[in-house]
Every structure is written in structure tokens, then in C-alpha cells.
C-alpha positions as CSV (number, residue, x, y, z in Angstrom):
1,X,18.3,35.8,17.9
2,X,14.8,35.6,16.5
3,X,12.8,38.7,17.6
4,X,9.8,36.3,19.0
5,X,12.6,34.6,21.3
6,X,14.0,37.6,22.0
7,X,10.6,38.9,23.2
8,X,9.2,35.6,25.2
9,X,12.7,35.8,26.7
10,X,11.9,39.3,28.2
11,X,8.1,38.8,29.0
12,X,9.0,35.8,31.2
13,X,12.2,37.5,32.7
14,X,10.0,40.2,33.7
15,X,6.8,38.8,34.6
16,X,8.0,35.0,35.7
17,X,9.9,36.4,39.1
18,X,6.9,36.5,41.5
19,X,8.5,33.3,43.1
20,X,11.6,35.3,44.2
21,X,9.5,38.4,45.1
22,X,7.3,36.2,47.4
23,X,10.5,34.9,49.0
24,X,11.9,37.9,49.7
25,X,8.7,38.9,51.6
26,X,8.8,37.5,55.0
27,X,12.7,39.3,55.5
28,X,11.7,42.2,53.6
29,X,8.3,42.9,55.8
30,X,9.5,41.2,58.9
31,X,7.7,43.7,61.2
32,X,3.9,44.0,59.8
33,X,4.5,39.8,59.6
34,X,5.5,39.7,62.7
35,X,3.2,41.9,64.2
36,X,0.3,40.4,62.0
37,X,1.4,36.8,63.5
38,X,1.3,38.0,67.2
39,X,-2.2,39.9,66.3
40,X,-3.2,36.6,65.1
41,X,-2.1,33.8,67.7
42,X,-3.3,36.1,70.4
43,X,-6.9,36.5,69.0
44,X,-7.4,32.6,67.8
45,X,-5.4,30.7,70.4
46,X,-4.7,32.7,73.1
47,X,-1.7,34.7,74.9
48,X,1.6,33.0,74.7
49,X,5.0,33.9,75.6
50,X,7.9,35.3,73.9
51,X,9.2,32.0,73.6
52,X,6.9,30.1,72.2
53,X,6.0,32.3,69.4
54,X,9.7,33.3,67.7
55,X,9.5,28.5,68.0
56,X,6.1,29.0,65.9
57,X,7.4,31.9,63.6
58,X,11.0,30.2,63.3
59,X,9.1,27.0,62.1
60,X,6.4,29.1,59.7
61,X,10.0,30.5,58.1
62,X,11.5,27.9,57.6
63,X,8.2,26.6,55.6
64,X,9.4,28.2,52.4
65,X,12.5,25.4,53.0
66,X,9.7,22.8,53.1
67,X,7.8,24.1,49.9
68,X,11.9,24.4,48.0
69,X,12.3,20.5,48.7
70,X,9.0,19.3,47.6
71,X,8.8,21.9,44.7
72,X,12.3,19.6,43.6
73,X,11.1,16.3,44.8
74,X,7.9,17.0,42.3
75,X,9.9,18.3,39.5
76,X,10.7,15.7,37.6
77,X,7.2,13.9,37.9
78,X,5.0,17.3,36.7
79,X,7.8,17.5,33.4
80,X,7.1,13.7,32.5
81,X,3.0,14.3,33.1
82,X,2.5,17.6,31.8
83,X,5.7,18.5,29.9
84,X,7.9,22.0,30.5
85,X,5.5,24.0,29.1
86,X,2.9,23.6,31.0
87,X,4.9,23.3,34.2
88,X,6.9,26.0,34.0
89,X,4.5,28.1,32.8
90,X,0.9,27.1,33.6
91,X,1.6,25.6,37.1
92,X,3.9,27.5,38.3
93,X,1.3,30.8,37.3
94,X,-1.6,28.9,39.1
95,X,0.6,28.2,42.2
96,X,1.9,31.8,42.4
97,X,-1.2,33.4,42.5
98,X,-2.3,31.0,44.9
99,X,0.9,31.9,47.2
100,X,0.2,35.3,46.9
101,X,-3.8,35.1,47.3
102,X,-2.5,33.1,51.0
103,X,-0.5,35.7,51.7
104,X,-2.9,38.6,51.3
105,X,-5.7,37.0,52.5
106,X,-4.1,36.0,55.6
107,X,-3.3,39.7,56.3
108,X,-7.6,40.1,55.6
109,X,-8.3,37.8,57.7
110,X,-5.6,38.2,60.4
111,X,-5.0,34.1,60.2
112,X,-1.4,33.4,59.8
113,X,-1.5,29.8,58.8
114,X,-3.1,31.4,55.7
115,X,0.7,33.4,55.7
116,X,2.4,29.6,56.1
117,X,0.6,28.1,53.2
118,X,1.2,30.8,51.1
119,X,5.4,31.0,51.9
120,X,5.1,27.1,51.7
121,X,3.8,27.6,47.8
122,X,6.2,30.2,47.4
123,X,9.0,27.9,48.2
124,X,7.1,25.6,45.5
125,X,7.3,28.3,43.1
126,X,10.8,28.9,43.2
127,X,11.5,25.4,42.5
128,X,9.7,25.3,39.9
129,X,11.5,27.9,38.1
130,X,14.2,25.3,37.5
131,X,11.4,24.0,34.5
132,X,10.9,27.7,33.2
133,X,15.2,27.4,32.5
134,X,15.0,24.0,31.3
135,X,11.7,25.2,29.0
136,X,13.7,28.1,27.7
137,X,16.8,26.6,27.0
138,X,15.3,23.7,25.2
139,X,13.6,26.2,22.7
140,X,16.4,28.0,22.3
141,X,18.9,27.8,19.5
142,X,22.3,26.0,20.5
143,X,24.0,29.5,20.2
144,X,21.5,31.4,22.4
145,X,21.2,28.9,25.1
146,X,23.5,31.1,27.3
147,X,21.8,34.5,26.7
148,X,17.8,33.6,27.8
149,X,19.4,31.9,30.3
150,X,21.6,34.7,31.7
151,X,18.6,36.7,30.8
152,X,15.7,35.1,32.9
153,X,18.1,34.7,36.0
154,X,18.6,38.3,35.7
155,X,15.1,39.3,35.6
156,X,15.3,37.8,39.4
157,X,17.7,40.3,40.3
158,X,16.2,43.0,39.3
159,X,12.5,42.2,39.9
160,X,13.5,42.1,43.9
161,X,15.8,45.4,43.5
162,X,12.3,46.8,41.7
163,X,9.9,46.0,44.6
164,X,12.3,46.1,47.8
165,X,11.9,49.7,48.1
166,X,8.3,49.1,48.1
167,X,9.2,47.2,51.3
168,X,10.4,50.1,53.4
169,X,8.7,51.5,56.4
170,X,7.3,54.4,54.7
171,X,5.7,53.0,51.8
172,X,4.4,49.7,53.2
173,X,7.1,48.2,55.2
174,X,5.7,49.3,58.7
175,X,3.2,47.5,60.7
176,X,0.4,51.0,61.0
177,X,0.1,50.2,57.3
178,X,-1.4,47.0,57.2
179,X,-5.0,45.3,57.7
180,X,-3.9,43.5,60.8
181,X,-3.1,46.8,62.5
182,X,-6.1,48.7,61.5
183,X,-8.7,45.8,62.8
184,X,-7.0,45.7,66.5
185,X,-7.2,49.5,67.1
């Protein structure tokens, strides 16, 4: 293996996983989001019952589904236009931060349809990550095919077993540690 494929291989196993990472989010932080949604509904909309909102936080989960069939539905169509390249490496960038901006932002500004958008482009992202395989494999020689392949799926794994402990209650998993909590005290 050529040292240059070697090292675009690594650089987008490592830095290509935000799609997973964002993913991972909403069951890795479930308290501060949750917490951060009630915050949220109650101050733009209103009180509501326990009933309604696990309905509205179910629906904002399952988003990410949403943003997974559209990200595949559009697939196809961004390869033809803009080619694998720029999909799977310029789009899918563009669209990450994007995600992630939504995300943080919504936590900012204690608006949780901010939070939806920005698991909706996650799911988007992740999609797209099909095109970063395809990219990479195509570039690859025959007999290396296998390896960067093996080798950016495994930068998956380990990119959420990097940043889940980052998740836990006393590092930023708990909801006293967030924006959201801060501005209603």
C-alpha cells in the first residue's frame, strides 16, 4: 500500500466519523436532551403533559430515521451531479457541521426544533458515508480494496468508543452541565 493511501485512509477513518458520533448523541445524552426539550416546549408552547411530550420526543428520535432514508434516496443523484469526491467528502463535511451547529445551537438557544434539524442531518450524514466507501474503494488498488475499507468502518468503532465516555454524567452527560439548565435557574 502506497504511503499517500495509506495516509488519506487514516485521516478520513479518523476525522470522517462525526456522522456516527452525532447519532450516538441523543441515546448517549438522553437526560440533558431530554431535559433541554421539556425546558424548551414549556417556555415556547406552553405546559403539556407527560403524554404528549415522550409523542413529540419519540417523533424528534425517530427524525434521524427520516434523515437515513432521504440521505439514501439522494445518494445516487449527488454521485451522478457532483461525483464521489465531492459528495463524500465536501457535502457530507458541509452537512456535518451543519448537524452539529443545530445541535449546539439549539442547546444556546433552548429551541429544540433546532435539536430535530440537526439529528435529521445527522441521519443525512450517515448515509452519506456509503459515498466516502464507494470514493475510497474506487481509488484503491484491487488488492487493498478490503483494507481502507475494513479501515474507515473501523474508524466508526472507535471514534464512538473515544467520545462516549465524554457522555457520562460527570463530564458532560448530566443535565446541571448544560446551557439549558443554567438559563432556567
Amino acid at each position: 500500500m502506497s504511503r499517500r493511501l495509506l495516509v488519506v485512509t487514516a485521516v478520513h477513518a479518523i476525522f470522517s466519523q462525526f456522522g456516527d458520533v452525532l447519532l450516538s448523541c441523543l441515546n448517549l445524552l438522553n437526560v440533558p436532551i431530554r431535559k433541554m426539550f421539556n425546558i424548551s416546549i414549556h417556555e415556547h408552547y406552553g405546559p403539556i403533559d407527560d403524554e404528549r411530550f415522550e409523542w413529540i420526543y419519540s417523533v424528534s428520535a425517530s427524525t434521524m430515521m427520516l434523515g437515513l432514508l432521504v440521505g439514501f434516496l439522494i445518494m445516487g443523484d449527488l454521485m451522478d451531479r457532483l461525483g464521489r469526491k465531492e459528495s463524500a467528502i465536501f457535502v457530507r463535511c458541509i452537512l456535518g457541521f451543519a448537524s452539529a451547529g443545530a445541535m449546539v445551537l439549539s442547546f444556546a438557544l433552548c429551541r429544540f426544533e433546532l435539536f430535530v434539524i440537526g439529528h435529521f442531518l445527522a441521519g443525512v450524514v450517515a448515509a452519506l458515508k456509503v459515498v466516502l466507501l464507494i470514493y475510497m474503494a474506487e481509488c484503491s488498488p484491487d488488492d487493498k480494496r478490503g483494507f481502507t475499507s475494513m479501515l474507515l468502518n473501523s474508524g466508526s468503532v472507535i471514534a464512538v468508543l473515544v467520545f462516549t465516555p465524554l457522555c457520562l454524567p460527570s463530564v458532560i452527560g448530566s443535565d446541571t452541565l448544560w446551557h439549558a439548565e443554567k438559563k432556567k435557574q
